[in-house]
C-alpha positions in Angstrom: 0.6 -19.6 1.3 -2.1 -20.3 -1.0 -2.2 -18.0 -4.5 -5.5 -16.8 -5.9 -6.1 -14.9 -9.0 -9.7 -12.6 -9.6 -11.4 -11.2 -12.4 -12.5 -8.2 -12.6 -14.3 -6.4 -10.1 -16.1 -3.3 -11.7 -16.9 -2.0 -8.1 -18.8 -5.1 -7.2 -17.6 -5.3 -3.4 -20.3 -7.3 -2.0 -19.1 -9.8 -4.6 -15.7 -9.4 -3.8 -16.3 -10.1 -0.3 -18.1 -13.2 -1.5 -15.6 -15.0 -3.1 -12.7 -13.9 -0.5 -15.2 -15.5 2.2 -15.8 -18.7 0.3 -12.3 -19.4 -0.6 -11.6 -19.0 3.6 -9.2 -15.9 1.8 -6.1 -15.7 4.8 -4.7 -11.6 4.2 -2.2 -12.2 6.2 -0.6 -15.1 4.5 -2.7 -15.7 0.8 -1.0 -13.8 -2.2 -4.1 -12.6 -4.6 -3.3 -11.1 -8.2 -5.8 -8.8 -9.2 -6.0 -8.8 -12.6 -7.4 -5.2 -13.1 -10.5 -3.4 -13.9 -11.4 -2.6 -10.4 -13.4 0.2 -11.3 -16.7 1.2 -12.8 -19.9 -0.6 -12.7 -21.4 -0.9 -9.5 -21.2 1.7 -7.5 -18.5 0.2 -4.5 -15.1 1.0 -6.0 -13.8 2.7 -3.0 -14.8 -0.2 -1.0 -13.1 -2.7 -3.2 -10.1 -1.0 -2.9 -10.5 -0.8 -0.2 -10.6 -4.1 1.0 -8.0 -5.2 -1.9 -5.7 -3.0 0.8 -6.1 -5.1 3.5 -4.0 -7.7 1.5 -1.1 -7.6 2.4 0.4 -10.0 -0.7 -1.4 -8.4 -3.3 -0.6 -7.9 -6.3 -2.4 -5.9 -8.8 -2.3 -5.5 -12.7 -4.2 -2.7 -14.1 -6.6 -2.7 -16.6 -7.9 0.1 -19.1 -11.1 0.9 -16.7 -8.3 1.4 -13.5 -5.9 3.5 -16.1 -8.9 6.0 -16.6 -9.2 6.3 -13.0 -6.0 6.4 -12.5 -5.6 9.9 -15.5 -8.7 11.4 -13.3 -6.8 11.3 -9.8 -4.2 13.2 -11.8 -6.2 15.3 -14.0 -10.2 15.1 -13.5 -10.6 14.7 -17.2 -13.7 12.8 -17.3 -13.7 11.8 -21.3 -17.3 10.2 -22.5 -15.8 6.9 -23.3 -15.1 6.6 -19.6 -18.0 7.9 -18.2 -20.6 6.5 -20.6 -18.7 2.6 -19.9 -19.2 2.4 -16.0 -16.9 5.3 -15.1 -20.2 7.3 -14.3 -20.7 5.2 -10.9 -17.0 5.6 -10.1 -17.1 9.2 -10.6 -20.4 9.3 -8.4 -18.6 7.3 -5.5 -15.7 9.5 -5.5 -17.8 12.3 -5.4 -19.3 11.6 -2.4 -15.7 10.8 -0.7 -14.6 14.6 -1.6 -18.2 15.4 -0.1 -16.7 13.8 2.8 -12.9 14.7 3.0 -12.0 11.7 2.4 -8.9 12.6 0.4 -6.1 10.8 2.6 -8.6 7.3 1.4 -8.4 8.6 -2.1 -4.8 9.0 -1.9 -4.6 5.6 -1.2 -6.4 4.0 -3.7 -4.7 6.3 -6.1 -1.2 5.5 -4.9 -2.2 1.7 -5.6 -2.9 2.4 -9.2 0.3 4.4 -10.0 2.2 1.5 -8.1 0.5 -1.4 -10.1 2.0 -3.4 -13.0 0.7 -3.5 -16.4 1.7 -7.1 -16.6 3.0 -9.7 -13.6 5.6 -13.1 -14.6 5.6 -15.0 -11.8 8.4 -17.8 -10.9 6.6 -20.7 -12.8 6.4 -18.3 -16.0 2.9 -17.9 -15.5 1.7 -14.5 -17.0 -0.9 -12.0 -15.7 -2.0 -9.5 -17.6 -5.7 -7.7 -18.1 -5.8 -7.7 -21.9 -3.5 -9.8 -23.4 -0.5 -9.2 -25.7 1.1 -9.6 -29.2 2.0 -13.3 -28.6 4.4 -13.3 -32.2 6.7 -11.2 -30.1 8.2 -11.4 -27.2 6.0 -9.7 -24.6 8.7 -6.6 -24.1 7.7 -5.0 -27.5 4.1 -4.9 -26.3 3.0 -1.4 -25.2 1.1 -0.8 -21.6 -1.9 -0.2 -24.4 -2.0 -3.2 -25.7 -1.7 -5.2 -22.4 -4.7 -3.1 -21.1 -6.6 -3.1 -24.0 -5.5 -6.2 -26.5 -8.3 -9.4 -27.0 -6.6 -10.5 -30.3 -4.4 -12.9 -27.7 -8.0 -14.7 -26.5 -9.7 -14.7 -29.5 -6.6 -16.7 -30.8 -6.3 -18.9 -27.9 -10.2 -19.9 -28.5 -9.3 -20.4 -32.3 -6.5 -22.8 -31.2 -8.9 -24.6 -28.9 -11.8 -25.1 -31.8 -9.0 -26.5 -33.9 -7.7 -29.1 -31.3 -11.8 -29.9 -30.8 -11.8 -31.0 -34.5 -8.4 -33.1 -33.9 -5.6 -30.5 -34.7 -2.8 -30.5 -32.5 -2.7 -27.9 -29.7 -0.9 -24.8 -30.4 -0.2 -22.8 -27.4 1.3 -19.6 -26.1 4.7 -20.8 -26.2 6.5 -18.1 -24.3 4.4 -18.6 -20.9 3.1 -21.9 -19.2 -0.3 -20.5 -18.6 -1.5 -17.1 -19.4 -4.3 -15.2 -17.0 -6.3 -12.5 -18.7 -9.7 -10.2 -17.8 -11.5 -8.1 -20.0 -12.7 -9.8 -22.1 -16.4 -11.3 -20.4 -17.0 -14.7 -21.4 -20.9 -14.4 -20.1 -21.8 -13.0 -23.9 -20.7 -16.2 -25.1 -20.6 -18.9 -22.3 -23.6 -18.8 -20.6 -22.7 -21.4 -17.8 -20.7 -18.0 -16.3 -17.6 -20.6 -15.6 -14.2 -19.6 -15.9 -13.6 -20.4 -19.2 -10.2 -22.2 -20.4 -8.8 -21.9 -23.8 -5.4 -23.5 -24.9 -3.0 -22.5 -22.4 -4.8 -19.2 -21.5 -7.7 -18.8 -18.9 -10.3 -16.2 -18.8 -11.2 -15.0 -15.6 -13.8 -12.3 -16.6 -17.4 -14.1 -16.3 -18.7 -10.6 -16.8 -19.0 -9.4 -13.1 -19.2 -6.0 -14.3 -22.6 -6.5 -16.4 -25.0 -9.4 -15.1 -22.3 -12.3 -14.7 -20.6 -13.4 -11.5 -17.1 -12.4 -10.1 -14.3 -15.5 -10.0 -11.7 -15.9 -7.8 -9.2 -18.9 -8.5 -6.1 -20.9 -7.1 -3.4 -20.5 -9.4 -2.0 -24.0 -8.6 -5.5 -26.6 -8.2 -7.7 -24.3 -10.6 -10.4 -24.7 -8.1 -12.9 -21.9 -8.0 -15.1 -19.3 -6.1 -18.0 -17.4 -8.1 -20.1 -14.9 -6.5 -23.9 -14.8 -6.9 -24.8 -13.3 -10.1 -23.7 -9.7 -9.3 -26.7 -7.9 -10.2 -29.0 -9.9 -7.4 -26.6 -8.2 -5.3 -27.2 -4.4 -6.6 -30.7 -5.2 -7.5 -31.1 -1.3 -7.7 -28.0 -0.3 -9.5 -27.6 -1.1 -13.4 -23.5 -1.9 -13.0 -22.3 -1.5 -16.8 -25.8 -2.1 -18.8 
């Protein structure tokens, strides 16, 4: 069994597709950890989840974008921050499911989201977790908010990494061996759209929601799969700006 890691998808399903196909992706036998943020952005979200269902060692970690999803399955509040930050297309999609009576696929994808995990340790005490977290405590005072929704933990870990550039010893997330986050896109500042590695943390969000490119990654050889810039692939849609 291989084990892959992805950034966030922000309904980009042709992209998603792209990397599972280029990595030769086995859903049988492959474990992927989704690192959240499936949804809004380009206008696929049902398809991405889709096809993250097929997976059958899949594990997902939501992020803030999934949690409003997840509140309108529930609820259909529709609050402006959501909708005015990607959730538009996501409301559009689901629209037309309804349209469709397609609630047993909703039902589905909202079962996946109220099953997820705001963060994942796995058995090499490797972290996963979409935001980041309060890294002067131990990780079980940090709220579900803050894992969703925290950068302070990669802003710090690039900090660290500037300092060690300039010949200061390596400080490092000391509670984990490597930490995986989202969120954050790294195509604002690091415009080679590479997955971007800072101390002992990696960044896996090359900004595939906006006009950067989805990465998928093995956990254990760090090699990589990157999508085509995702808007070439929704040349009419406008993803998240």
């Amino acid at each position: 069994m291989k084990r892959y890691v992805i950034g966030d998808i922000h309904g980009g399903y042709k992209a998603l597709k792209q990397v599972l196909e280029l990595s030769s992706f086995d859903y049988n036998n492959d474990e992927l950890i989704c690192l959240g943020d499936v949804a809004d952005g380009w206008g696929e979200v049902p398809e991405c989840f889709d096809e993250l269902l097929k997976i059958k060692n899949l594990i997902y970690v939501i992020g803030n974008h999934d949690f409003w999803l997840m509140e309108w399955f529930k609820t259909r509040f529709t609050p402006h921050m959501w909708t005015s930050q990607g959730g538009k297309a996501t409301l559009d999609a689901y629209q037309r499911l309804m349209n469709m009576g397609e609630f047993d696929r909703m039902d589905k994808h909202q079962n996946l989201l109220e099953h997820a995990s705001y963060k994942y340790i796995d058995e090499n005490n490797n972290l996963f977790v979409h935001g980041g977290y309060d890294w002067r405590q131990n990780i079980s005072e940090t709220s579900n908010q803050h894992l969703m929704w925290d950068r302070h933990l990669w802003e710090t870990a690039e900090y660290w990494q500037r300092l060690f550039n300039n010949g200061v010893k390596l400080n490092k997330v000391k509670d984990f061996n490597e930490v995986f986050i989202g969120h954050t896109a790294t195509s604002w500042t690091h415009k080679d759209l590479k997955p971007v590695h800072a101390s002992n943390v990696w960044n896996l969000d090359q900004g595939g929601g906006y006009r950067g490119k989805l990465t998928l990654m093995n956990i254990e050889t760090k090699e990589y799969f990157q999508s085509y810039e995702v808007q070439t692939l929704y040349p009419n849609d406008i993803g998240r700006g």
